[in-house]
C-alpha positions in Angstrom: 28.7 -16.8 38.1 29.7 -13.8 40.5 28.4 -14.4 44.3 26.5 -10.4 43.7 24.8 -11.9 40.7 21.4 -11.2 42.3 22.5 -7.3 43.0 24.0 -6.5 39.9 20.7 -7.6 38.3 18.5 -5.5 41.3 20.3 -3.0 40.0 20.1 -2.9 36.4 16.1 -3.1 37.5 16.2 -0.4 39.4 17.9 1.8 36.8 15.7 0.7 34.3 13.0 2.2 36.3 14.5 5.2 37.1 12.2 7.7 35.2 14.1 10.3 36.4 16.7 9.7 34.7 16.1 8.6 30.8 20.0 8.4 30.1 20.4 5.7 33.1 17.3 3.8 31.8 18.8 4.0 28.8 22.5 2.5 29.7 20.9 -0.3 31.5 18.6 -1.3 28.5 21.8 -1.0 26.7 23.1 -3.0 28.9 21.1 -6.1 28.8 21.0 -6.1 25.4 24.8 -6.5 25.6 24.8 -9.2 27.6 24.0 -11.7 25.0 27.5 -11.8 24.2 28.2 -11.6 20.7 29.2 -8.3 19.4 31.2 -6.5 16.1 35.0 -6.2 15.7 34.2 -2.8 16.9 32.3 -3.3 19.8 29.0 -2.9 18.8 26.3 -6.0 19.9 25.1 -7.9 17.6 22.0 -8.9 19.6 19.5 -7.1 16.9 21.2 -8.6 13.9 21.2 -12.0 15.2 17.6 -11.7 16.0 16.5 -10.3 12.4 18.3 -14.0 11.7 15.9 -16.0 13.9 13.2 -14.4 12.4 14.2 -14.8 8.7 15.8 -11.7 8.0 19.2 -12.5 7.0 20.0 -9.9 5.0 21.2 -7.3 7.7 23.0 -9.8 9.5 24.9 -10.4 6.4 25.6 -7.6 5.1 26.9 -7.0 8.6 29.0 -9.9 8.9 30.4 -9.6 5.7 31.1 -5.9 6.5 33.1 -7.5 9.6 35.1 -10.6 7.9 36.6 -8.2 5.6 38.2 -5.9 8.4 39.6 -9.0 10.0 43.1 -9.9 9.5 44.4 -13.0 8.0 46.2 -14.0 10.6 43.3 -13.9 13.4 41.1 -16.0 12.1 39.3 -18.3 14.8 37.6 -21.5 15.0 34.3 -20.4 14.4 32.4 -23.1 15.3 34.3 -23.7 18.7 33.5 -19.7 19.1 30.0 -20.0 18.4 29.2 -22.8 20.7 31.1 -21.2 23.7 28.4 -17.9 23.1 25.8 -19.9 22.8 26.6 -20.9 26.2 27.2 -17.9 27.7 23.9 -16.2 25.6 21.6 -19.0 27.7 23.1 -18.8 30.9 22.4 -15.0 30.6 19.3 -15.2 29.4 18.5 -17.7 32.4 19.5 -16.0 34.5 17.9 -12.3 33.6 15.0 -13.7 32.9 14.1 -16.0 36.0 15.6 -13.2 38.4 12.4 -12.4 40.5 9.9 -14.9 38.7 10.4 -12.2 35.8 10.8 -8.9 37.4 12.5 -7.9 34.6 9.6 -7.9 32.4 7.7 -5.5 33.9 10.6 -2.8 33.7 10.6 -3.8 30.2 6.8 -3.5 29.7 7.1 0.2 31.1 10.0 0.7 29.0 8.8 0.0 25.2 6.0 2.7 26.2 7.9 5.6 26.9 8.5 8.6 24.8 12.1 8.7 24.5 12.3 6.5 20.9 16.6 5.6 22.0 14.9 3.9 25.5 12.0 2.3 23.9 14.0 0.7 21.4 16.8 -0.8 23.5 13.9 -2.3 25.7 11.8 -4.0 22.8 15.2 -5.3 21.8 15.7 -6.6 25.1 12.6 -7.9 25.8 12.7 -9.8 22.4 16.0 -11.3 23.0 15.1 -12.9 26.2 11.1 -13.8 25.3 12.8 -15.6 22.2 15.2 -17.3 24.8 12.6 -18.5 26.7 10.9 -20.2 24.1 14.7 -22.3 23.8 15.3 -22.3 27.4 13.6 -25.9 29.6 10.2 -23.7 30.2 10.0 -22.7 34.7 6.6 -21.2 34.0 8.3 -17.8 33.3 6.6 -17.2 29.7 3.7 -16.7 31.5 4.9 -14.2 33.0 6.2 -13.2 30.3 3.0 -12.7 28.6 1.3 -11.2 30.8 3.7 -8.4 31.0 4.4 -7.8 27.2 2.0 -9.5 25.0 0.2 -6.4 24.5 2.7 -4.3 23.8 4.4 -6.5 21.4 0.9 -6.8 19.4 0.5 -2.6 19.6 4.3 -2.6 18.0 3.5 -5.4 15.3 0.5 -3.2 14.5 1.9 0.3 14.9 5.3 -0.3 13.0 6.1 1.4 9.5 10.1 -0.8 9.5 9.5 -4.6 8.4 12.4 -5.5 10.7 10.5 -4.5 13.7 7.3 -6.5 12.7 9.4 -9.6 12.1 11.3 -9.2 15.9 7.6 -8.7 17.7 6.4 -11.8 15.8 9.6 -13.6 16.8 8.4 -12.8 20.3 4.7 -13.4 19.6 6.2 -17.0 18.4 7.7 -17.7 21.5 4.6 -17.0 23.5 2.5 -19.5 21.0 4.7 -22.0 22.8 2.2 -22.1 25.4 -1.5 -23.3 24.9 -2.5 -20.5 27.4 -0.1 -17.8 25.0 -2.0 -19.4 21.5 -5.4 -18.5 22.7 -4.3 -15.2 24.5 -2.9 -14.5 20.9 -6.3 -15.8 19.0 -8.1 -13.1 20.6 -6.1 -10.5 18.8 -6.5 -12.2 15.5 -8.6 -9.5 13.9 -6.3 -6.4 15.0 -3.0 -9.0 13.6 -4.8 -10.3 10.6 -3.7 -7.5 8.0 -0.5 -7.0 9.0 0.3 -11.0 8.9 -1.3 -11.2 5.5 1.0 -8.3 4.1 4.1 -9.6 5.9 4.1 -13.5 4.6 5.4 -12.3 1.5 8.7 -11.5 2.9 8.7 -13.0 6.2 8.4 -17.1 6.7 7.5 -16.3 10.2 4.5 -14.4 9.5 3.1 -17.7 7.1 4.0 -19.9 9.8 2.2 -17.9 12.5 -1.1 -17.3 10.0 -0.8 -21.7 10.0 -0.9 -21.8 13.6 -3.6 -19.5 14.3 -5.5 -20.9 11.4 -5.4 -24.2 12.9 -7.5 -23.3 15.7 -10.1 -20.7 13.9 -13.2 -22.9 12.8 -13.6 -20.4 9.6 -9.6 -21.3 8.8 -10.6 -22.5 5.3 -12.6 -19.5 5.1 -9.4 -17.0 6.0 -6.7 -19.1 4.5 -8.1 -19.5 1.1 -8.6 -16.8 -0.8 -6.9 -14.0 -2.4 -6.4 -10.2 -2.6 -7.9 -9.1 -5.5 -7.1 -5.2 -5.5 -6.8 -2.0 -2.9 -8.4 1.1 -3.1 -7.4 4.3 -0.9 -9.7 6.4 0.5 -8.3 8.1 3.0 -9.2 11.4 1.3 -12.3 10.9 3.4 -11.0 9.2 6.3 -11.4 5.6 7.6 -13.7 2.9 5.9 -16.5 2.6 8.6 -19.0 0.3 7.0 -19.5 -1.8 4.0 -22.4 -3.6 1.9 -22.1 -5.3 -1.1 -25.2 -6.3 -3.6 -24.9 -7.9 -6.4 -21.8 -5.8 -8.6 -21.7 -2.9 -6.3 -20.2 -2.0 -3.4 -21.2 0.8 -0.8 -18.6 1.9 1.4 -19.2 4.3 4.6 -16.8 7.4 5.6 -16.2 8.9 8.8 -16.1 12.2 7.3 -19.9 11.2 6.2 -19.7 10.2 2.4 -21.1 6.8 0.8 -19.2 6.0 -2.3 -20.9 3.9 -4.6 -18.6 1.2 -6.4 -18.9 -1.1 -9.6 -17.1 -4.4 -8.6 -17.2 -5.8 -11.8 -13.9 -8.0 -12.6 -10.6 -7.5 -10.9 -11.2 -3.7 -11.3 -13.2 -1.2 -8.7 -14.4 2.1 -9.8 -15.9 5.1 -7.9 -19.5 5.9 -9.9 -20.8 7.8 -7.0 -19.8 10.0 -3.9 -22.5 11.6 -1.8 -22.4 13.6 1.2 -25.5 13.7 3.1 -24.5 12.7 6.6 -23.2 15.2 8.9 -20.8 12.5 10.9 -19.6 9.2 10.2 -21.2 6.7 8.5 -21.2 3.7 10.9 -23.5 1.0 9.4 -24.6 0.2 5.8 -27.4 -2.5 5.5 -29.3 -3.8 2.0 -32.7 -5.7 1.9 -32.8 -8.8 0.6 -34.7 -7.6 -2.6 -31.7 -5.1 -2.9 -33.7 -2.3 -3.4 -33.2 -0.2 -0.8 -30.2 0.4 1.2 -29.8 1.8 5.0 -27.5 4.2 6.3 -26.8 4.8 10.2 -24.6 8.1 11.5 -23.1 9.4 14.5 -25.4 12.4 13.4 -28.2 10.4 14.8 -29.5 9.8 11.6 -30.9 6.8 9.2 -31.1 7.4 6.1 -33.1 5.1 3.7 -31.7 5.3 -0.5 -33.4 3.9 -3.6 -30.6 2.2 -5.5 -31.0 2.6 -9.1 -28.8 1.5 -11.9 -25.5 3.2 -11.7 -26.1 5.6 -8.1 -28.6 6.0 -5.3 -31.3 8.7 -4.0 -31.9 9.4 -0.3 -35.6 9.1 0.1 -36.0 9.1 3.5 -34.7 10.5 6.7 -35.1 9.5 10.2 -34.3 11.0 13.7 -32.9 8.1 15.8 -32.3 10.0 18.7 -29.1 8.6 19.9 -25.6 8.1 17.7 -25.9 5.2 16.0 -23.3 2.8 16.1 -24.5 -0.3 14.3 -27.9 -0.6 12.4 -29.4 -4.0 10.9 -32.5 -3.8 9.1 -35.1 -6.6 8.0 -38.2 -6.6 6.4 -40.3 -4.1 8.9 -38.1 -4.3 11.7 -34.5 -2.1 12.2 -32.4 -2.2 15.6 -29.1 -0.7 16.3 -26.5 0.0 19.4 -26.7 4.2 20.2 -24.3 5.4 22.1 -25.5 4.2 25.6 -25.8 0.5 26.7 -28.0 -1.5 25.4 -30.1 -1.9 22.0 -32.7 0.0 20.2 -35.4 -1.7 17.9 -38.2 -0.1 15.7 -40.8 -1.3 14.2 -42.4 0.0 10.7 -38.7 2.0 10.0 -40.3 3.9 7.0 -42.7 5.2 9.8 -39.9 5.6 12.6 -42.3 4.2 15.3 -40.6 2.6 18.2 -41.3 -1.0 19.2 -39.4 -1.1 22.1 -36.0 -0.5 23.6 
């Protein structure tokens, strides 16, 4: 290793950081992701493809390699296995030493890196940071994971969530994997199980990674039966009247709330939903949806400040009620005489006698 290892590392920091200056930021993002040594007969680095390997996507990488193979010339060929070995070496004492340079300085620069708003930057950084996270989880662990995570676990949950390419779900798990490593990273990464759930569920079909990580985290829900077992019957968009707010089910229908304000009544009957009912009486969203036991009524809560109570007949319901709450409400529960919900300030509002709308206390 060069005695100004320490400085040429200071300063591919401090260019990383230099806001100022995107293109600079850029070239030393570029850089680090070059420094895992492998790259095509061109001179591209195949840091990326090797990682889309590691995660189970081997298709890129071999389309890629087969792309190169054919451009070499008979007479070059290497020993590949002596080759490979020697970059192995070189890709962990580079990730070593990147990665331990400051107890993780690195990752920070990183962290501000994936956010920003020039796409060319925030790629080369999550590329980076992947590389040396999944590194780390091969590397003898210093206590740099940690740091690790604390830097970058966010933001590699925001990009598994936010990404429309299956390639860059499949590198953030492969750095979500890596942090798993750690008891502390496995429940730091349990706490995001509702925001990862989806996107996990929709990725194990293609992605070994994803049915490995919905295992792990299984293992230490105490509903994982519950979650693991069961199976997607259908999908139905809505997004003609924005996000699904709320949801009640009784018996073989289904009530769904809108933020533009509709309830759609659904038949549920079979493998098969259909729409027998859209009504528009809220002015806002429709937060919460709650049913009586006896199933004959069902409760609607609004941002408009609103509750609405409906008669549910056979095929669609009747607003029969309406009640002035006041505040926004965010999430009403109704039983027998008694209705509380959260408004838009702290605490709890409860009621007593909701037909009547008299308050019990609050």
């Amino acid at each position: 290793m060069s005695i100004y290892r320490e400085e040429a590392v200071d300063a591919i920091i401090s260019c990383l950081r230099n806001s100022e200056s995107p293109a600079v930021q850029i070239a030393a993002a570029e850089t680090i992701v070059a420094l895992q040594g492998r790259f095509t007969a061109s001179g591209k680095p195949l840091t990326r493809p090797f990682l889309l390997k590691h995660a189970g996507l081997e298709r890129s990488y071999r389309l890629l390699m087969r792309k190169e193979q054919l451009s070499n010339i008979s007479g070059e060929l290497k020993d590949v296995s002596e080759e490979e070995r020697a970059a192995d070496a070189w890709e962990r004492k580079m990730a070593f030493v990147l990665a331990s340079h400051e107890f993780g300085l690195l990752f920070e620069a990183f962290s501000e890196g994936i956010k920003s708003r020039h796409a060319e930057l925030s790629s080369a950084c999550f590329v980076a940071a992947t590389w040396l996270i999944y590194m780390l989880g091969v590397l003898p662990d210093t206590g740099i994971r940690g740091a690790a995570r604390v830097c970058l676990l966010s933001r590699f949950i925001s990009i598994f969530k936010s990404a429309k390419d299956i390639e860059d779900k499949s590198l953030s798990l492969l750095a979500l994997k890596s942090f798993m490593q750690d008891p502390e990273g496995l429940q730091d990464l349990s706490s995001y199980m509702k925001d990862i759930w989806k996107g996990l569920r929709e990725l194990k079909r293609c992605s070994p990674l994803a049915i490995e990580i919905l295992k792990v985290l299984c293992e230490g829900q105490g509903s994982s039966a519950d979650l693991w077992n069961h199976k997607e019957l259908l999908q139905v968009d809505s997004s003609e009247n924005g996000e699904v707010l709320s949801i009640a089910c009784f018996k073989d229908k289904i009530f769904s709330g809108h933020s533009d304000g509709t309830i759609k009544v659904w038949n549920g009957r079979g493998n098969i939903l259909h729409l027998i009912q859209e009504i528009r009486e809220h002015t806002k969203a429709v937060t919460s949806l709650s049913i009586l036991q006896s199933g004959e009524r069902l409760y609607s809560g609004s941002l408009d400040k609103t509750a609405r109570v409906w008669s549910i007949g056979n095929e669609v319901i009747h607003c029969i009620q309406v009640h002035d709450m006041k505040d926004q409400v965010h999430n009403l529960v109704v039983a027998n005489s008694i209705s509380c919900f959260i408004p838009q300030g702290a605490g709890v509002k409860v009621y007593h006698q909701f037909h009547s709308n008299f308050p019990f206390c609050s």
